[in-house]
C-alpha positions, 0 to 999 in steps of 0.5 A: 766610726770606730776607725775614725775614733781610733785614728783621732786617738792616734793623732793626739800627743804622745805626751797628752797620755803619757803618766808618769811617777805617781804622787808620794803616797802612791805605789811607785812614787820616786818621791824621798823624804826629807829623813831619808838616809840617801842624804849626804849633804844640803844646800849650802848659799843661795841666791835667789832673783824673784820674779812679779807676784803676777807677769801679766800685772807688772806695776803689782809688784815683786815676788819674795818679800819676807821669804829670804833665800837662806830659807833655802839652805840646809835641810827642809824647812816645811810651809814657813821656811822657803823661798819664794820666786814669783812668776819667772824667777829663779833661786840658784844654790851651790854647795860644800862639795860639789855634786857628782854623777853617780848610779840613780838619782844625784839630788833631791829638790824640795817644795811646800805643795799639799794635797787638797782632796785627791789631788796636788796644789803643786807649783812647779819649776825648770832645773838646771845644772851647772859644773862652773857657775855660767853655763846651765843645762835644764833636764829635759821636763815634760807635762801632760797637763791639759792647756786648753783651760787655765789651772786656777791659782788655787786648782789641783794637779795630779803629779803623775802628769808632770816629769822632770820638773821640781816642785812634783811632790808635796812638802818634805818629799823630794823630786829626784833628778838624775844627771844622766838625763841631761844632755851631755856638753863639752861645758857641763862636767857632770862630775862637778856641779857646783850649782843647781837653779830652779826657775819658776813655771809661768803657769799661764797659758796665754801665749804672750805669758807661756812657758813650754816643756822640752816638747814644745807644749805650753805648761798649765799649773796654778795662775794667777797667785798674785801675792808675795808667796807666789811661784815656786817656793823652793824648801831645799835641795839634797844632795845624794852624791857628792866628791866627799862621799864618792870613790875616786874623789874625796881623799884620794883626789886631795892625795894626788895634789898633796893636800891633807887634813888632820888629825882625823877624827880631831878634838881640839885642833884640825890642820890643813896642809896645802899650797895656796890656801885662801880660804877654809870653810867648815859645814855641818851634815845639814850643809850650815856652815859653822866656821870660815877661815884663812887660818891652817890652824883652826880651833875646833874645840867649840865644834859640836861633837859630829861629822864636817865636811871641811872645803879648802879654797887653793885659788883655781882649785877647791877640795872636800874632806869631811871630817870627825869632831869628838 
């Protein structure tokens, strides 16, 4: 009987006992807070593209509705201030300086989950990454979760049984991803990505309806939640690193193709100096944008006193200098 036993335990997945990082009030945890100085930058547009409130119950309507996504731009908002994707959909975000691969994790991506006694109302989404805009890579996402018995769309999951999906932490706590564990590809520069999707898990197993992780297994998490707030509700993404805040990028790569922006720290006049200008954009450190122009010469003077990152738009190619305002 004991050798039955242990060749049954053998012959389940891998990936049915598998833990990983543990909840953000847990040791261990590779949760970040919203607060958290390793933030160097927010997203800063978004377009969001809702699925059904319910896949299966297409005629119930959309997903979204009253849940704009500018909710996603700029630092957390908390419950009130998301974007909410329905069965499916998807929210992509892009950002004033494009991020890039440095040691550890690259950004954060944020959602509204709680806890609900010992464990976690999560809804939980794919992330994806892309260095043009077209071509998206999904990090490799695995669950532990049973799918045997559909999770209810009120039920609870423990975040240590999920890996790699956004949505793994409750509010204001980020889910951190690390570009080295994409797969590399000749149309993915990890050094410049411009834009990050999130795409809702459909919950549901039923096969018809099912989602699956980079294992092939199906991923169980809340179903059906059939009204406008369904499905992941994205909160933000922060950035970690990016060209302006990384050796090797930033002001010495803007040198190199003589472009300049001066005076720095600037008070009431800020310069640019560049070939084929068309478009100067100026955010804040909480990745708002507060000015947009096609002029070289821009009045700051109303600027709030701070740091800006000021991205320049040459046509084929676009440039990052963060600034100081006084």
């Amino acid at each position: 009987m004991r050798k039955l036993l242990v060749l049954l335990m053998a012959m389940v997945p891998v990936a049915l006992w598998a833990q990983f990082a543990p909840a953000q009030d847990q040791p261990g945890t590779t949760a970040i807070h919203a607060d958290s100085t390793v933030f160097v930058g927010w997203a800063t547009g978004c377009v969001a593209e809702p699925g059904p409130m319910d896949i299966s119950n297409p005629s119930g309507g959309m997903a979204g509705a009253g849940w704009p996504a500018a909710n996603a731009i700029g630092a957390p908002q908390g419950t009130m201030g998301v974007t909410c994707l329905g069965d499916g959909g998807m929210a992509t975000v892009t950002f004033a300086s494009p991020i890039c691969n440095g040691e550890g994790p690259d950004f954060a991506v944020f959602e509204n989950g709680f806890k609900s006694g010992s464990q976690w109302f999560l809804e939980i989404g794919f992330c994806e990454v892309s260095s043009d805009g077209e071509h998206f890579f999904r990090f490799p996402a695995i669950t532990a979760v049973q799918y045997e018995t559909q999770i209810g769309g009120f039920a609870t999951m423990d975040p240590a049984q999920i890996h790699n999906f956004a949505g793994k932490y409750g509010a204001f706590y980020g889910t951190p991803f690390d570009l080295d564990e994409v797969p590399d590809d000749p149309l993915l520069d990890k050094n410049s990505i411009t834009h990050v999707r999130i795409v809702d898990v459909v919950g549901c197993i039923d096969p018809e309806y099912a989602t699956y992780d980079c294992q092939g297994h199906p991923i169980n998490d809340p179903w059906p939640t059939p009204f406008a707030s369904s499905g992941f509700d994205l909160d933000a993404v922060g950035v970690i690193h990016d060209q302006a805040h990384t050796p090797g990028f930033g002001v010495a790569e803007q040198e190199e193709v003589m472009i300049s922006v001066y005076p720095n720290p600037a008070h009431d006049k800020l310069f640019v100096n560049a070939e084929n200008v068309q478009r100067i954009d100026i955010y804040g450190v909480t990745g708002q944008m507060v000015m947009s122009t096609t002029d070289t010469e821009i009045n700051v003077s109303d600027l709030e006193p701070g740091m800006y990152f000021v991205r320049v738009n040459c046509g084929d190619n676009v440039y990052t200098e963060h600034v100081i305002i006084r």
